[in-house]
C-alpha positions as CSV (number, residue, x, y, z in Angstrom):
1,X,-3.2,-3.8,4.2
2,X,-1.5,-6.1,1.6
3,X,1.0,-4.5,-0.8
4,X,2.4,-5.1,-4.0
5,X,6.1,-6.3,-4.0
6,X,7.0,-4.1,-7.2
7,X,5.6,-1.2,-5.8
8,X,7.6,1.5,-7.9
9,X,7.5,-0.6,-10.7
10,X,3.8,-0.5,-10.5
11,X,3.8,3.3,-9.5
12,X,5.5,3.8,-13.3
13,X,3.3,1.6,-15.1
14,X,0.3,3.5,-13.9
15,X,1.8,6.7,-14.7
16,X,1.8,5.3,-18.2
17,X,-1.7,4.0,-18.0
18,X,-2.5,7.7,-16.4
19,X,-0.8,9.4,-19.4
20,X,-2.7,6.9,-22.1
21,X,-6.1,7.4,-20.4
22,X,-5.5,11.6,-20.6
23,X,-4.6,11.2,-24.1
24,X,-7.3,8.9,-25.5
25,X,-10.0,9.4,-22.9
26,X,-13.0,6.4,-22.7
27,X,-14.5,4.9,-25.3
28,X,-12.3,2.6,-27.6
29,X,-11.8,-1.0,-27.3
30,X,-9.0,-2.6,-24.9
31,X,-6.9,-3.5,-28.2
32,X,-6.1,-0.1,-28.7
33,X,-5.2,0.9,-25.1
34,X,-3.1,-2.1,-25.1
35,X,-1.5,-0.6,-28.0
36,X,-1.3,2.7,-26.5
37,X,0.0,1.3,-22.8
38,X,2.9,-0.2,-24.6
39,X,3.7,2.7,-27.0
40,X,4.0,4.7,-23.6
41,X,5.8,1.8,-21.8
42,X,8.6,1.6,-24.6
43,X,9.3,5.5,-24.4
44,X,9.8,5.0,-20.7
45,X,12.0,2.5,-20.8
46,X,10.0,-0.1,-19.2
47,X,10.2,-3.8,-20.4
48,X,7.2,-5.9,-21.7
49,X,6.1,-8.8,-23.2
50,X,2.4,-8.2,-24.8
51,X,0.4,-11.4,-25.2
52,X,2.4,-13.5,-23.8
53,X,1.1,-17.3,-24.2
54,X,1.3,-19.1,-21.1
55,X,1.1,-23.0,-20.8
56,X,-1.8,-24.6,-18.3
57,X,-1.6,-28.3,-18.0
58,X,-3.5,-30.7,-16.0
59,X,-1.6,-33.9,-15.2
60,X,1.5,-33.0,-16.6
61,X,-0.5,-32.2,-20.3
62,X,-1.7,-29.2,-21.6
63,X,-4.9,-28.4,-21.9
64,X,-4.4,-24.5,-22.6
65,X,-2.2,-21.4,-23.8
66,X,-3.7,-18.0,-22.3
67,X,-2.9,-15.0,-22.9
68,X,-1.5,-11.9,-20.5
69,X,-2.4,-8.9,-21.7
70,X,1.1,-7.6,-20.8
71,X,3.8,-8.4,-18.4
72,X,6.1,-6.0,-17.4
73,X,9.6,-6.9,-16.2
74,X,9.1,-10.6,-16.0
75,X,7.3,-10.2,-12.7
76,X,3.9,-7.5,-12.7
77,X,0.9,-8.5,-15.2
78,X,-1.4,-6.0,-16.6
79,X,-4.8,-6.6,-17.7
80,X,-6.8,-3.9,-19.5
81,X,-10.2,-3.5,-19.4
82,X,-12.7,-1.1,-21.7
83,X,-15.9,-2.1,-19.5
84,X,-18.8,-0.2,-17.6
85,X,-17.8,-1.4,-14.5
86,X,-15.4,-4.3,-13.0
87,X,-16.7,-7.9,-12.1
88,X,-15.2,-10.4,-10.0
89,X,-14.6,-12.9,-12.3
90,X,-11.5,-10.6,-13.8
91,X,-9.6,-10.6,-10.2
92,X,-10.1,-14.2,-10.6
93,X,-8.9,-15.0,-13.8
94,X,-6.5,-12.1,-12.9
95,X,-5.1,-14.6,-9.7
96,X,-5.4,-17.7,-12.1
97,X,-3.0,-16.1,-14.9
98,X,-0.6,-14.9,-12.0
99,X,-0.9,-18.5,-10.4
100,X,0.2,-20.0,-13.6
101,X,3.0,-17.5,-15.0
102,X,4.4,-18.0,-11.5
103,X,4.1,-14.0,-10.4
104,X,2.6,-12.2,-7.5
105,X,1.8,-8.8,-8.8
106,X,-0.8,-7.4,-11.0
107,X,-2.6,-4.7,-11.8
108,X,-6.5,-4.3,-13.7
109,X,-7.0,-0.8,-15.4
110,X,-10.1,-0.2,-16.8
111,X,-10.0,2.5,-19.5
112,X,-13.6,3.0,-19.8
113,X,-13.9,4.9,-16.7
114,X,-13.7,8.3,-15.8
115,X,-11.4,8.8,-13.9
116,X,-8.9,5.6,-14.6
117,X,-9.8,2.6,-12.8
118,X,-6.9,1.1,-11.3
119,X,-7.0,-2.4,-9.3
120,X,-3.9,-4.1,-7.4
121,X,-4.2,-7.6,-7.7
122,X,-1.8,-9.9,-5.2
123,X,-1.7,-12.3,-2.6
124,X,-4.0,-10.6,0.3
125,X,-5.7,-8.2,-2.0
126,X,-9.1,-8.8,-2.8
127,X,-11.5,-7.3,-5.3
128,X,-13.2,-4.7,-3.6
C-alpha cells in the first residue's frame, strides 16, 4: 500500500487535528476548525501557511489563484472538511491543488464526523 513521504510529519499534524476535534467536537463550520488546527499547530511548533494562494495558468497565463486550506512545512497540504460524509470530488481537487503547489502529500479531515475522519491523499492513494 502507498505511503505518505512525510509520514511523521503527518502523524503530528493529526495529533493536532485529534486534539482540536476532542476539544470542539462536530458541529461548527470548517472556518473555525481551521482556526482551531492552527492554534494547535503553532503550540506545537509546527510550520504553516493558511490560505495560501496558489497560481494556475493555462498557456503560460493565469487563469486562477486557489486557495490551500493549509500547508504545513512547505511540503503536506491539509484540507478541512465540516461535511456529512466525504465525496470524490474533494480527493480530486485535493490531487489538483497538490499538482499545482508542486507537493505529494496531503491529508482531508473531516470534522463533522464522529470519530475524526482522516484521509491520506498521495500519489497511489485513492479515495476509498
Amino acid at each position: 500500500m502507498a505511503e505518505l513521504g512525510n509520514r511523521q510529519l503527518s502523524s503530528r499534524v493529526i495529533e493536532a487535528a485529534i486534539a482540536v476535534h476532542q476539544g470542539l467536537g462536530p458541529g461548527f463550520l470548517e472556518s473555525v476548525y481551521e482556526s482551531a488546527l492552527c492554534v494547535e499547530l503553532a503550540a506545537r511548533d509546527i510550520r504553516f501557511e493558511r490560505q495560501k494562494t496558489i497560481k494556475i495558468c493555462h498557456r503560460e497565463v493565469e487563469v486562477g489563484e486557489p486557495r490551500l486550506d493549509v500547508l504545513v512545512e512547505g511540503c503536506l497540504l491539509v484540507e478541512l472538511k465540516a461535511v456529512k460524509q466525504l465525496e470524490d470530488i474533494f480527493f480530486t481537487i485535493g490531487h489538483s491543488q497538490m499538482k499545482a503547489a508542486g507537493i505529494s502529500d496531503g491529508l482531508i479531515l473531516n470534522f463533522a464526523s464522529m470519530p475524526l475522519t482522516i484521509k491520506r491523499i498521495g500519489p497511489g492513494l485513492s479515495a476509498s
